[in-house]
N, CA, C and O atoms as a MOPAC input file, in Angstrom:
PM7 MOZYME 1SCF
protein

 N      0.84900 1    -1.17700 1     0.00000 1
 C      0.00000 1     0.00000 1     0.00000 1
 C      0.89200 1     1.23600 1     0.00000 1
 O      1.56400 1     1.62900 1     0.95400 1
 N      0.80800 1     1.75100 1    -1.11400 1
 C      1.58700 1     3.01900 1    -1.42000 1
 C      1.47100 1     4.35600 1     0.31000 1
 O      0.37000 1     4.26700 1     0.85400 1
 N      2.30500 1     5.22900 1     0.89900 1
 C      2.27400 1     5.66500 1     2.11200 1
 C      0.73800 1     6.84700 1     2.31700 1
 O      0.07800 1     7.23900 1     3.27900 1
 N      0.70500 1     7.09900 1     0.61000 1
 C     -0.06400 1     8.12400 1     0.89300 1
 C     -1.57200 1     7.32000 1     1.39400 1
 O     -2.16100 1     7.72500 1     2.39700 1
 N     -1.99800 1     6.38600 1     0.74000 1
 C     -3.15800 1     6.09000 1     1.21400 1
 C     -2.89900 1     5.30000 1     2.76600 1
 O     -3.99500 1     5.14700 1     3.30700 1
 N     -2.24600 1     4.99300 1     3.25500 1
 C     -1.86400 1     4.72100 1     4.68500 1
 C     -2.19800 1     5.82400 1     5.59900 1
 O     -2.65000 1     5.75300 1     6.74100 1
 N     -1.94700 1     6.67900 1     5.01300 1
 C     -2.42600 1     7.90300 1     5.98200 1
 C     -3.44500 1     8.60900 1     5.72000 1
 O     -3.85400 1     9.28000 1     6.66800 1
 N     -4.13000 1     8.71200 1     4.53100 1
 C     -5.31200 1     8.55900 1     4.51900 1
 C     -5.83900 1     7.85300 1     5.26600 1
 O     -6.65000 1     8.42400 1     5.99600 1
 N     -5.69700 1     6.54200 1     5.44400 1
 C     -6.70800 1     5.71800 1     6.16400 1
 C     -6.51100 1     6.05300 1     7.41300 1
 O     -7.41800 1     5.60500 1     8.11500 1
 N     -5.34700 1     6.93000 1     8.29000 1
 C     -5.47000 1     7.12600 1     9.40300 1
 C     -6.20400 1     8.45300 1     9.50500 1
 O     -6.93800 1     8.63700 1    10.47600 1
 N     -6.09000 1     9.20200 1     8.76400 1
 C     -6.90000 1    10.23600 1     9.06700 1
 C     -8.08700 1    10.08000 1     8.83600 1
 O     -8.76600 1    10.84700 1     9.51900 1
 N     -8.85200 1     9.23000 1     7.97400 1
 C    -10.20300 1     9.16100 1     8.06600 1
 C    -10.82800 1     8.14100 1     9.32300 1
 O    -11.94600 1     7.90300 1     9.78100 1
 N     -9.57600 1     7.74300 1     9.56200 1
 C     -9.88700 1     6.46900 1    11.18100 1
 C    -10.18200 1     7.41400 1    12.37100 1
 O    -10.71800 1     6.97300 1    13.38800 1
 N     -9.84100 1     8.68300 1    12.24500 1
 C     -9.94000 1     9.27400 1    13.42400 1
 C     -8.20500 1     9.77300 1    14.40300 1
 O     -8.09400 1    10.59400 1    15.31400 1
 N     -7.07500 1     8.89000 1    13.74000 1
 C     -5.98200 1     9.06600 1    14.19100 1
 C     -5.27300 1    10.56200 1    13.39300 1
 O     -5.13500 1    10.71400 1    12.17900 1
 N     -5.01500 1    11.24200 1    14.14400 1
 C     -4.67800 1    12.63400 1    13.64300 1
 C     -3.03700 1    12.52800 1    13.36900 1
 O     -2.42100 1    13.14800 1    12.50200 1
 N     -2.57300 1    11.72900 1    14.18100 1
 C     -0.92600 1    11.91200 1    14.06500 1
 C     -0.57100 1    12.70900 1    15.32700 1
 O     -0.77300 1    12.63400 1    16.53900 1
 N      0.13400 1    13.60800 1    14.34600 1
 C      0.74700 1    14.56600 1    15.93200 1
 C      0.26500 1    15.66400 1    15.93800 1
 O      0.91300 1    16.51200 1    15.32500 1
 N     -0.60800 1    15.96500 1    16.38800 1
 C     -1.51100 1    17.19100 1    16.77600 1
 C     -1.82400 1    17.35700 1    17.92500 1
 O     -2.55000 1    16.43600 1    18.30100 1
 N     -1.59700 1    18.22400 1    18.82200 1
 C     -1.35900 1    18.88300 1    19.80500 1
 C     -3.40500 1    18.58300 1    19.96600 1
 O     -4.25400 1    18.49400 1    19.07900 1
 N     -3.56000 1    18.49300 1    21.85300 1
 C     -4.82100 1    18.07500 1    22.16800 1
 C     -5.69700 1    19.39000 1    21.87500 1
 O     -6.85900 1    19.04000 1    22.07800 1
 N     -5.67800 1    20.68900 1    21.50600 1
 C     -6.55700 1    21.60600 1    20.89000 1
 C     -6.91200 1    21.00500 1    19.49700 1
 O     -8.02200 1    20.56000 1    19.20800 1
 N     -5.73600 1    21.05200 1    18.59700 1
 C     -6.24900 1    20.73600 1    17.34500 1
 C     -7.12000 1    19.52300 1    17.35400 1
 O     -8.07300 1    19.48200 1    16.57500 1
 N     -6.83000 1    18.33900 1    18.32400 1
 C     -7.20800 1    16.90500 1    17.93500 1
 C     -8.87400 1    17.42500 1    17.95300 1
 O     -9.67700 1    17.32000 1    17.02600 1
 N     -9.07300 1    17.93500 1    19.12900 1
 C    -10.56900 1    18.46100 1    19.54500 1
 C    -11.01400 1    19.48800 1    19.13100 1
 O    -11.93100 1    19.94800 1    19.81100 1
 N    -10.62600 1    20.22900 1    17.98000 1
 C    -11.16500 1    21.24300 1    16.98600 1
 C    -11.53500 1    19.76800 1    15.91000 1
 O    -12.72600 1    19.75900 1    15.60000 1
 N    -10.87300 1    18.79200 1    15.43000 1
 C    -11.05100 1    18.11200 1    14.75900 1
 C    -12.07400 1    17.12400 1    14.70600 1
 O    -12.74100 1    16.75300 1    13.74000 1
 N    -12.09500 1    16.71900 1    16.01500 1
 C    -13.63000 1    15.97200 1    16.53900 1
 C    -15.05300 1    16.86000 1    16.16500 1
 O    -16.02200 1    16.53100 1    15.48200 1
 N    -14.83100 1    17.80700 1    16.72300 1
 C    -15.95200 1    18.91600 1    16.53500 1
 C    -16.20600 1    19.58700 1    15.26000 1
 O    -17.23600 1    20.20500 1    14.99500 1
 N    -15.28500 1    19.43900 1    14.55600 1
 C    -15.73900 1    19.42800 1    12.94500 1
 C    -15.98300 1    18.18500 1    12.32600 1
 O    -16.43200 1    18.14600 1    11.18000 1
 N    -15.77800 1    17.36000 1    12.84900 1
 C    -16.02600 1    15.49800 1    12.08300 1
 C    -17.81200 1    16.08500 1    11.94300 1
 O    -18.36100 1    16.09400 1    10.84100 1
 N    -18.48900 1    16.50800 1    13.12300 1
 C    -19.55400 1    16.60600 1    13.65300 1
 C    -20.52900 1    17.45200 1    13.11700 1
 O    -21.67400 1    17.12300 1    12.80600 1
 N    -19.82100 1    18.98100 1    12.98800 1
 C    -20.31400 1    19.93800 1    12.76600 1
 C    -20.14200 1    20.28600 1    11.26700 1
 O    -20.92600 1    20.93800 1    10.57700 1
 N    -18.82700 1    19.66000 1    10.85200 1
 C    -18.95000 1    20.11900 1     9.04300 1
 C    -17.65000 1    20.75000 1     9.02300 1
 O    -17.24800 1    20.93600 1     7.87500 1
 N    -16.98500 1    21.08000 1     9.80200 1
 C    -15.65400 1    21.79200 1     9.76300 1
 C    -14.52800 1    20.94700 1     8.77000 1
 O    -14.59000 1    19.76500 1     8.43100 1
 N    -13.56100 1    21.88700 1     8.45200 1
 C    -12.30200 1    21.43700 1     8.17800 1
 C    -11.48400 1    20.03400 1     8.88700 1
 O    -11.66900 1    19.87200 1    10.09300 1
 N    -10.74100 1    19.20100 1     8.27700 1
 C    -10.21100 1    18.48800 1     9.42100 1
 C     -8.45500 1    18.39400 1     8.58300 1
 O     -8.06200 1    18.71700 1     7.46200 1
 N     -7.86200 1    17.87000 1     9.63400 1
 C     -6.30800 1    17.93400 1     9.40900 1
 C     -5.54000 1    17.06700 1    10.05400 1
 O     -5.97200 1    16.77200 1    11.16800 1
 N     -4.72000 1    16.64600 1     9.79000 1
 C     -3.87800 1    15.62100 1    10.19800 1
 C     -2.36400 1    15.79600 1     9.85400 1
 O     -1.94800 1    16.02500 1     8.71800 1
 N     -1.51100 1    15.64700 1    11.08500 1
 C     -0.21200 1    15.73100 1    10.49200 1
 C      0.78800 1    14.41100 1    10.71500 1
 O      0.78300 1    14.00900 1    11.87900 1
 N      1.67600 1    13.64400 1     9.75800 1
 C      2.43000 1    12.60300 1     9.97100 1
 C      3.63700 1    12.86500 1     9.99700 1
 O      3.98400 1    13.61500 1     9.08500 1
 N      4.49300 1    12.51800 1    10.74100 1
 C      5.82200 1    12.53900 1    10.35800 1
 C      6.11300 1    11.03000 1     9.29300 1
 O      5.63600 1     9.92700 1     9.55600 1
 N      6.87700 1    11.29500 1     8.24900 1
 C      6.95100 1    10.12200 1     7.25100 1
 C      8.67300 1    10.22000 1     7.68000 1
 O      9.21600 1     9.16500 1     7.35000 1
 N      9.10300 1    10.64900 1     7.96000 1
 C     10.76300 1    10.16900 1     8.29600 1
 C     11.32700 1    11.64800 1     9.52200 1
 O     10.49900 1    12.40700 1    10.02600 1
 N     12.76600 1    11.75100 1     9.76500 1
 C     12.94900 1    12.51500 1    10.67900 1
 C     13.33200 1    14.06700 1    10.29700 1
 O     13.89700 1    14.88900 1    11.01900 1
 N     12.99100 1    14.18300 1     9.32200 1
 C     12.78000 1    15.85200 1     9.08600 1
 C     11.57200 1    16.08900 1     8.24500 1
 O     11.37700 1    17.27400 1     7.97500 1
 N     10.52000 1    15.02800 1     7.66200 1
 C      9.57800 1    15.45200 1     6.94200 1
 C      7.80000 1    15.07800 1     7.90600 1
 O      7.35800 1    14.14200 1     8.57200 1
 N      7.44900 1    16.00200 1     7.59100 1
 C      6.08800 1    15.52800 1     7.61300 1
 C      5.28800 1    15.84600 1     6.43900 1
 O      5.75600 1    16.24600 1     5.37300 1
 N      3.61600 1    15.57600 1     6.77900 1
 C      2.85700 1    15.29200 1     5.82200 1
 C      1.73600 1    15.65000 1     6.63300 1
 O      1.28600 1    15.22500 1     7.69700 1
 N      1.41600 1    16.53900 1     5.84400 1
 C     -0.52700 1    17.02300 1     6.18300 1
 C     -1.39300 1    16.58100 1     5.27600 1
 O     -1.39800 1    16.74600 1     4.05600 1
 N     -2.28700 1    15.87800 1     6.12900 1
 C     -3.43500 1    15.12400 1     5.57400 1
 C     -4.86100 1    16.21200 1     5.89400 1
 O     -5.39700 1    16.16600 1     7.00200 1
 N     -5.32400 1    17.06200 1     4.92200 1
 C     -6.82600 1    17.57100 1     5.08100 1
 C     -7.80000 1    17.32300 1     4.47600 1
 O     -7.64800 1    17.31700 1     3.25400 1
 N     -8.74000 1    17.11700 1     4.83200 1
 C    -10.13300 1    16.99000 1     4.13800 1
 C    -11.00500 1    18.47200 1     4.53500 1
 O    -11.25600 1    19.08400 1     5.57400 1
 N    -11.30200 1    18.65000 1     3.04400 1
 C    -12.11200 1    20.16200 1     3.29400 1
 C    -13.38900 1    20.13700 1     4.17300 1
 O    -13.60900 1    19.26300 1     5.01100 1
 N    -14.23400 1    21.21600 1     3.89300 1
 C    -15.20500 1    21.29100 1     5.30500 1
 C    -16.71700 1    20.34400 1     4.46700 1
 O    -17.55600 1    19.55500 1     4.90200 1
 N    -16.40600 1    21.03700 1     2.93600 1
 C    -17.97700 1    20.16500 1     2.52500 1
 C    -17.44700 1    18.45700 1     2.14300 1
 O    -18.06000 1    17.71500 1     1.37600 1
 N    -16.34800 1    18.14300 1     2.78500 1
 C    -16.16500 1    16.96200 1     2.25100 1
 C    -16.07400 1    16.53600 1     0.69600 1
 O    -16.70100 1    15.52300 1     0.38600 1
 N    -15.57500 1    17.00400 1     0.00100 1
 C    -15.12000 1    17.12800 1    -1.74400 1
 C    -14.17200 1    16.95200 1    -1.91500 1
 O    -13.98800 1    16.64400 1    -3.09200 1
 N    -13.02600 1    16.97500 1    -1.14400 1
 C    -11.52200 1    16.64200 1    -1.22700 1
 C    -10.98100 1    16.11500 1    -0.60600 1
 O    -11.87200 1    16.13000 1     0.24400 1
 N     -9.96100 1    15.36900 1     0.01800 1
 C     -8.77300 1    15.27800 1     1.05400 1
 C     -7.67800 1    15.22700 1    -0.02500 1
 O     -7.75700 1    14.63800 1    -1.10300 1
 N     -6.83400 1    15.80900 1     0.35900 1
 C     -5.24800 1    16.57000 1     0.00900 1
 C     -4.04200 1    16.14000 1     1.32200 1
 O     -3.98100 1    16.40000 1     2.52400 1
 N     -3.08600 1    15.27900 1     0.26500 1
 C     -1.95200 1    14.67600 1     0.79500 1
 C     -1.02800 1    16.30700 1     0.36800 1
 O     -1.16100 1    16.92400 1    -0.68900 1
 N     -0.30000 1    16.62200 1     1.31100 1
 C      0.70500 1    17.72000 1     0.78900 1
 C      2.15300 1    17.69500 1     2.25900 1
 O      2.05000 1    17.50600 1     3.47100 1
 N      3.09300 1    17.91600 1     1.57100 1
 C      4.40600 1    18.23100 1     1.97200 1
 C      4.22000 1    19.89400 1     2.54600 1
 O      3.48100 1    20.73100 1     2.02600 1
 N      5.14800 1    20.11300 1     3.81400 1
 C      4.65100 1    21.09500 1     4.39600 1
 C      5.15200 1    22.72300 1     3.26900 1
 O      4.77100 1    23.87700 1     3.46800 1
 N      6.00200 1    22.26300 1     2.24000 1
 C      6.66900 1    23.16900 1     1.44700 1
 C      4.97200 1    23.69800 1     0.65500 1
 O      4.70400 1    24.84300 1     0.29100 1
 N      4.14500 1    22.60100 1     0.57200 1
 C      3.32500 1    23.00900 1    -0.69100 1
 C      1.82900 1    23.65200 1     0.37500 1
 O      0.86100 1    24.09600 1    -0.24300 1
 N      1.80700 1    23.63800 1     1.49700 1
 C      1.38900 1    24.05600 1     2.57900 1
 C      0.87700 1    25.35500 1     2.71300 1
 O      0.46600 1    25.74700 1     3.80500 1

């Protein structure tokens, strides 16, 4: 399974990565309400990877923090 959909599947599981306990619970409360959601991975020891899905649900976007 190629990495990007790996983390997809964690961010749509509910696992955020490393997000500090405000964001995790801005994220719950938009699962709910319709909000934005976000997810960040570290994929090795200087990169990460943000995983978002927009608010009307039409997208999720794998991006490197450069394209950010």
């Amino acid at each position: 399974m190629p990495i990007a959909d790996s983390l997809i599947e964690r961010h749509l599981s509910g696992d955020f990565g490393e997000l500090g306990p405000e964001d995790q619970e801005h994220n719950r409360r938009a699962i709910t309400d319709g909000g934005r959601v976000m997810s960040s991975y570290p994929i090795d020891t200087r990169t990460k990877v943000w995983v978002i899905t927009e608010a009307d649900r039409s997208v999720t976007t794998v991006l490197l923090p450069d394209e950010y």
